[in-house]
C-alpha positions in Angstrom: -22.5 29.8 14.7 -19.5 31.8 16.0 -21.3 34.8 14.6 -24.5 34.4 16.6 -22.7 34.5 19.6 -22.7 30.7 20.2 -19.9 29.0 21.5 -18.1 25.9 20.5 -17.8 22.9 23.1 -16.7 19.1 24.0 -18.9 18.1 21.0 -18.5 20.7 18.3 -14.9 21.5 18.3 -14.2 17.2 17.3 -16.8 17.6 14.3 -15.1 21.1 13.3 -11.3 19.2 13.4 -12.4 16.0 11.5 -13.8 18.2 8.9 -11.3 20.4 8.5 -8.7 17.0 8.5 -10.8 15.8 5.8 -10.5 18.9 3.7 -8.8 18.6 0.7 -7.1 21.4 1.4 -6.1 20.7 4.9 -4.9 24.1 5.5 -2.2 24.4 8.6 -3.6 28.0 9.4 -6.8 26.5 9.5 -5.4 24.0 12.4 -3.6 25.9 14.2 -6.7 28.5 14.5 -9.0 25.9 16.0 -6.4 24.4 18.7 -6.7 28.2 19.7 -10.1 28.3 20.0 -10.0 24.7 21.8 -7.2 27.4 24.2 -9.1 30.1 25.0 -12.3 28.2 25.5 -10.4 25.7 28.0 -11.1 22.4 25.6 -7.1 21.4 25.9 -8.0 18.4 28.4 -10.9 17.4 26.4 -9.8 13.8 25.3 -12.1 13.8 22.3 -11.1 17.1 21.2 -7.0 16.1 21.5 -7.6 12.8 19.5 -8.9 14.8 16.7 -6.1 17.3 17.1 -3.5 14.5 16.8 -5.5 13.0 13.8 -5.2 16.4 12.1 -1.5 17.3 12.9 -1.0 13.7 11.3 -2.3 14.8 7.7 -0.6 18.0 7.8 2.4 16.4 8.4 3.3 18.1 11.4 4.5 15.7 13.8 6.0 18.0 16.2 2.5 19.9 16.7 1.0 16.9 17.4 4.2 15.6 20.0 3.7 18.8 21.6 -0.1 18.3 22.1 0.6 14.8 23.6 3.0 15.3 25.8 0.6 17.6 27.5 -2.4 15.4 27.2 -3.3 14.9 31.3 -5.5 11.9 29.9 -4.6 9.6 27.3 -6.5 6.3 25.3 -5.5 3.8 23.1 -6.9 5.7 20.5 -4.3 8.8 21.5 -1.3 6.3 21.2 -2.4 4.9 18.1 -3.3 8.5 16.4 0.7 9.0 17.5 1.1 5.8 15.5 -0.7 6.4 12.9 0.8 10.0 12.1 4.2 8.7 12.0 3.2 6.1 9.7 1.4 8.2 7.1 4.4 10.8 7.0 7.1 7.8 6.7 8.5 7.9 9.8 10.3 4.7 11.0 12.1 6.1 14.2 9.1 8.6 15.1 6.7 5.5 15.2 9.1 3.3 17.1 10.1 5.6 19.6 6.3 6.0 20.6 5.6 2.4 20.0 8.2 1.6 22.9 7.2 4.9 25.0 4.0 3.2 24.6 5.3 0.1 26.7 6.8 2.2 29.5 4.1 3.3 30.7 2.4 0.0 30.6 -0.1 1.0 27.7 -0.3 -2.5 25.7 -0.1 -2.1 22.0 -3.0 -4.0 20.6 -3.6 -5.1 16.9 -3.9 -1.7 15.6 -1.0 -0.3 17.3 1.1 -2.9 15.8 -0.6 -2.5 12.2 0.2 1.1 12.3 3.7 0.3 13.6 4.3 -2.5 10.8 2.4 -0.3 8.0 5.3 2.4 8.9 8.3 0.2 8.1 6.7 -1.4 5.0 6.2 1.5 3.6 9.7 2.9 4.2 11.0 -0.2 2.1 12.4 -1.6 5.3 10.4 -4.9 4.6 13.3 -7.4 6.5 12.2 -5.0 9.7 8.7 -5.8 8.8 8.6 -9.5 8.9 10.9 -9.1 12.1 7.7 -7.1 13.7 4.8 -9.4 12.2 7.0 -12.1 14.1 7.2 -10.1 17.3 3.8 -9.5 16.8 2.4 -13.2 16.5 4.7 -14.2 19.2 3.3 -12.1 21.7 -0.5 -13.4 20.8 -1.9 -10.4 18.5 -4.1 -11.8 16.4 -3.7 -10.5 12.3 -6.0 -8.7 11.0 -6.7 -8.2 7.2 -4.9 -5.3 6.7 -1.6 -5.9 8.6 -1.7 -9.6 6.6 -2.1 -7.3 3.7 1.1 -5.2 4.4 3.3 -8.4 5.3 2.4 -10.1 2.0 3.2 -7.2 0.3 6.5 -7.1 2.4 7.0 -10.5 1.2 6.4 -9.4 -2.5 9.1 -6.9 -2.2 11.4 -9.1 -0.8 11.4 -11.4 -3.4 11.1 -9.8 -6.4 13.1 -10.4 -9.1 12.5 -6.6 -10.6 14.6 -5.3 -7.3 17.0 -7.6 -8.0 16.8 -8.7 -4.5 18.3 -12.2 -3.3 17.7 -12.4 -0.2 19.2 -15.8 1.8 17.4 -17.3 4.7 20.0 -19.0 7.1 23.4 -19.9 6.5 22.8 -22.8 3.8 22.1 -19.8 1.4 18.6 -21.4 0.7 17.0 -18.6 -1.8 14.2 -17.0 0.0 12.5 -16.7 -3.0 12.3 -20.4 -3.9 11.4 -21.3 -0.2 8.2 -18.6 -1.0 7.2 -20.3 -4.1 8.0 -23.6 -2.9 5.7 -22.8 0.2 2.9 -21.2 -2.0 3.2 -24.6 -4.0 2.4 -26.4 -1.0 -0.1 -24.8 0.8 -2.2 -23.4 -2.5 -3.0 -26.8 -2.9 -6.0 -26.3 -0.1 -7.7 -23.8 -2.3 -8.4 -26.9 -4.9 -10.1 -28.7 -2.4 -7.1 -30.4 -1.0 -6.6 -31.2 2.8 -2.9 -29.3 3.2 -3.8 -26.8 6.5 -0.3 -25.7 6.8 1.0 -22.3 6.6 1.2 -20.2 3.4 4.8 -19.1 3.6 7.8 -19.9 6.2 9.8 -16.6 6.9 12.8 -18.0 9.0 11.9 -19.2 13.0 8.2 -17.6 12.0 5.7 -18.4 9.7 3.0 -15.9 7.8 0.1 -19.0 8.6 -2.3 -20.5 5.5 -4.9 -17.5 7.9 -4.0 -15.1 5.0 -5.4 -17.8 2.4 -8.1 -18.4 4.3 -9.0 -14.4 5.6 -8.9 -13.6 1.5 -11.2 -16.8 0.6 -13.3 -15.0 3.3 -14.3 -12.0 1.7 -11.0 -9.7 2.6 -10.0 -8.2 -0.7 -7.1 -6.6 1.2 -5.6 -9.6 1.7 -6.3 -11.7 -1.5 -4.8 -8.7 -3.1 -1.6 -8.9 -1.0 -1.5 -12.8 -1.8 -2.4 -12.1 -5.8 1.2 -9.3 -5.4 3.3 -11.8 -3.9 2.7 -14.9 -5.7 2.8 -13.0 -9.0 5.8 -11.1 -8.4 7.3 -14.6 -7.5 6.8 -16.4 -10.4 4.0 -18.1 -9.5 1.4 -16.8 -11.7 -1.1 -19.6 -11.9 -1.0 -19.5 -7.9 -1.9 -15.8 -8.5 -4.4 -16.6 -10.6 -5.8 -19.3 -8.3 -6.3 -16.6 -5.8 -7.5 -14.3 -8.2 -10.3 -16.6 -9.4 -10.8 -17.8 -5.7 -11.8 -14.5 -4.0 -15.8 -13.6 -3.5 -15.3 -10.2 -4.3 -12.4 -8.1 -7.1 -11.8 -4.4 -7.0 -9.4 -2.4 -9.6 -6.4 -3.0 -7.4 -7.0 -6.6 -7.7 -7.1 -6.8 -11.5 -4.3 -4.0 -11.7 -1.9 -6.5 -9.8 -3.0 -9.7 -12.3 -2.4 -7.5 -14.9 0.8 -6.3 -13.6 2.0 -9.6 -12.7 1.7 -11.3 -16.2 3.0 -8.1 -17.6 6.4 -8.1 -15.7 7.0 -11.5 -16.5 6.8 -10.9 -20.0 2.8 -12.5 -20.7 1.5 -9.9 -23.2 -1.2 -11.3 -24.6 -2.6 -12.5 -20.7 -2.4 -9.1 -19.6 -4.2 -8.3 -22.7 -6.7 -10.8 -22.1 -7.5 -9.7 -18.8 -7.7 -6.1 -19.1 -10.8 -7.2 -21.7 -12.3 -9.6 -18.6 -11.9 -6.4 -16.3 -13.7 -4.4 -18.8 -16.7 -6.3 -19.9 -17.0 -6.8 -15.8 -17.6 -3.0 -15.3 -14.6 -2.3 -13.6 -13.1 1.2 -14.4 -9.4 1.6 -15.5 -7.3 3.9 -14.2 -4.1 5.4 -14.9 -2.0 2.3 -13.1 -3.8 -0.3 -15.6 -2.5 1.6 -18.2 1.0 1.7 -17.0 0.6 -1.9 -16.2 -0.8 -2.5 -19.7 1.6 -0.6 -21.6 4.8 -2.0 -19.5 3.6 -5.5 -20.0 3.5 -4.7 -24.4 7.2 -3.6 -24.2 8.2 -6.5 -22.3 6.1 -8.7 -24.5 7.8 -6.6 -28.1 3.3 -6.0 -28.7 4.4 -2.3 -30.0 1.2 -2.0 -31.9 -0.9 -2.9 -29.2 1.0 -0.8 -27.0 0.5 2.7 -28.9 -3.2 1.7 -29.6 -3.9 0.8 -25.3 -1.5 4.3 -25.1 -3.9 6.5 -27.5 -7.1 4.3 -25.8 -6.7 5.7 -22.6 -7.3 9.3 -23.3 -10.0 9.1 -26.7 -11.5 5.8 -25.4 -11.6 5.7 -21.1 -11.0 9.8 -20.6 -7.6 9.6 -18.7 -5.2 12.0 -19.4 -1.7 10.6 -20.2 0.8 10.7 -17.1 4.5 10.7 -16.9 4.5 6.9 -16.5 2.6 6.1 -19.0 4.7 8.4 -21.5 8.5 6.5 -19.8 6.6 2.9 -20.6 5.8 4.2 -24.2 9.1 5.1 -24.6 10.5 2.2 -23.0 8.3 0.2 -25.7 9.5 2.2 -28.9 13.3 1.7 -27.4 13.2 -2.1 -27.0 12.0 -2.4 -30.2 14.7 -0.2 -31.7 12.5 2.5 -32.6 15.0 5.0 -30.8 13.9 7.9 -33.7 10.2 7.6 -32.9 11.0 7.4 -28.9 13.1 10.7 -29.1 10.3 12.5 -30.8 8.1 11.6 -28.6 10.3 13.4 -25.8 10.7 16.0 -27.7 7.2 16.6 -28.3 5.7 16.3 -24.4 3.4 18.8 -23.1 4.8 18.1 -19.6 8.4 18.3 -18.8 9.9 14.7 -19.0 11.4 13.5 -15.7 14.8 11.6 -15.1 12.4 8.1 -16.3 11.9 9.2 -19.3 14.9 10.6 -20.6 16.9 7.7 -19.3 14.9 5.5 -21.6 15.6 7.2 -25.4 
């Protein structure tokens, strides 16, 4: 185009950016050479063209480009704030995303549900999941309706919280009442509605706020994000056959949610159901991947199934074409150690084509 003598515009240069954003390669030379072009051609105060900008500096992961940009926008859109938003979120950025979150505010811009997913997203997945529910309940209380996905994130948030992996205890109140048996208590209650029961009331009760029985009901609706997020948290808390419930409950399954069945009987030491479920998710024509196997193989060493463990190991290269990874070689080791088979874990080591990581040698 360039080379025919035509020139971008308002509509060309947001096509070019998104491409390039979506590139695999995502070059930053690539980038920075277009917000030229969008300079020299006088495109800078094209709104369209600055959202894509900001979306772009995002997945480089340059923040400060995309700060810069803003700051100079003369015209901004929810969309601009929430690009912001988004961008901090995706590089991990707690303080970035909160500092534009309240700069937001100031100048009387009214964060709406996606600004507060993005905002939400950011601490959850910095492992800051008490600042998460304190959001979700900041959230509700000003009237912003949940959507799937931020439901999603708080469950998972919840799931975190409590599990007993982490080692986490976390106390609600000064009685010291375990947070993780209000959860389960609370999924004991209010999973009786998914058996036909009349109980309405909220799914879980997170201190002055409550994550409402919505989440049970958005999953049972056809939002796998959520039903996945509820399958994570009731597993992780013990509450298996509330998992399961869910699990069996929701119109539609994808790999994550069979990953996180499997997962969930695995850590809890239920071989033989994490077995038994990776054959269900098979003869349904789902597609493993290299987290079921890790899953799988993690659930045969807590479970002392070391035969089964090896042949799922050997399976998932000659059998489903998947490569072995460096998890899947620590949860092989971790299977020969706990079954004392500290000779046949240390040859392994020894013998990796990769270079073993801190997991695996702290295993043999």
């Amino acid at each position: 185009m360039r080379h025919h003598g035509v020139f971008a515009d308002g509509f060309t240069f947001p096509l070019v950016i998104r491409a390039c954003a979506s590139s695999i390669c995502r070059w930053e030379w690539w980038g920075k050479n277009l917000h030229s072009h969008v300079l020299l051609l006088g495109f800078q105060d094209n709104l369209h063209v600055a959202n894509e900008l900001l979306i772009l500096y995002g997945k480089l992961g340059r923040m400060d480009f995309a700060e810069k940009l803003f700051v100079t926008m003369p015209v901004k859109s929810h969309l601009s704030w929430n690009m912001m938003l988004s961008g901090y979120s995706q590089n991990y950025d707690c303080s970035g995303a909160l500092k534009i979150f309240r700069r937001m505010e100031v100048d009387d811009w009214e964060p709406n549900a996606v600004s507060w997913t993005s905002l939400i997203s950011t601490h959850s997945r910095c492992g800051h999941h008490e600042e998460t529910l304190n959001l979700f309940g900041s959230m509700r209380s000003r009237g912003v309706g949940a959507n799937g996905e931020v439901l999603a994130v708080v469950l998972s948030s919840c799931a975190d919280l409590t599990s007993p992996l982490k080692g986490k205890t976390i106390h609600a109140g000064s009685d010291c009442g375990c947070k993780e048996a209000l959860f389960r208590d609370a999924a004991e209650k209010h999973m009786d509605w998914l058996r036909g029961g009349e109980e309405r009331r909220p799914l879980v009760y997170l201190e002055e706020w409550e994550l409402h029985g919505h989440a049970v009901r958005v999953a049972m609706d056809g939002d796998i994000l959520v039903g996945n997020g509820l399958i994570n948290m009731c597993t992780k808390c013990g509450s298996l056959d509330k998992g399961w419930l869910v699990f069996e409950k929701m119109g539609s399954r994808d790999l994550i949610s069979w990953n996180s069945m499997i997962s969930g009987y695995g850590m809890h030491g239920y071989g033989d159901k994490a077995l038994e479920t990776f054959e269900q998710m098979i003869k349904g024509g789902i597609e493993p991947d290299g987290v079921t196997f890790t899953a799988l193989i993690s659930a045969c060493g807590h479970s002392g199934l070391v035969a089964k463990g090896r042949n799922i190991f050997n399976d998932k290269n000659d059998v489903f074409g998947i490569p072995p990874g460096m998890d899947q070689y620590a949860c092989v080791v971790d299977l020969l150690s706990r079954a004392g088979l500290k000779e046949e874990a240390r040859e392994l080591v020894n013998s990796l084509p990769i270079r073993p990581n801190t997991f695996v040698l702290g295993y043999h």
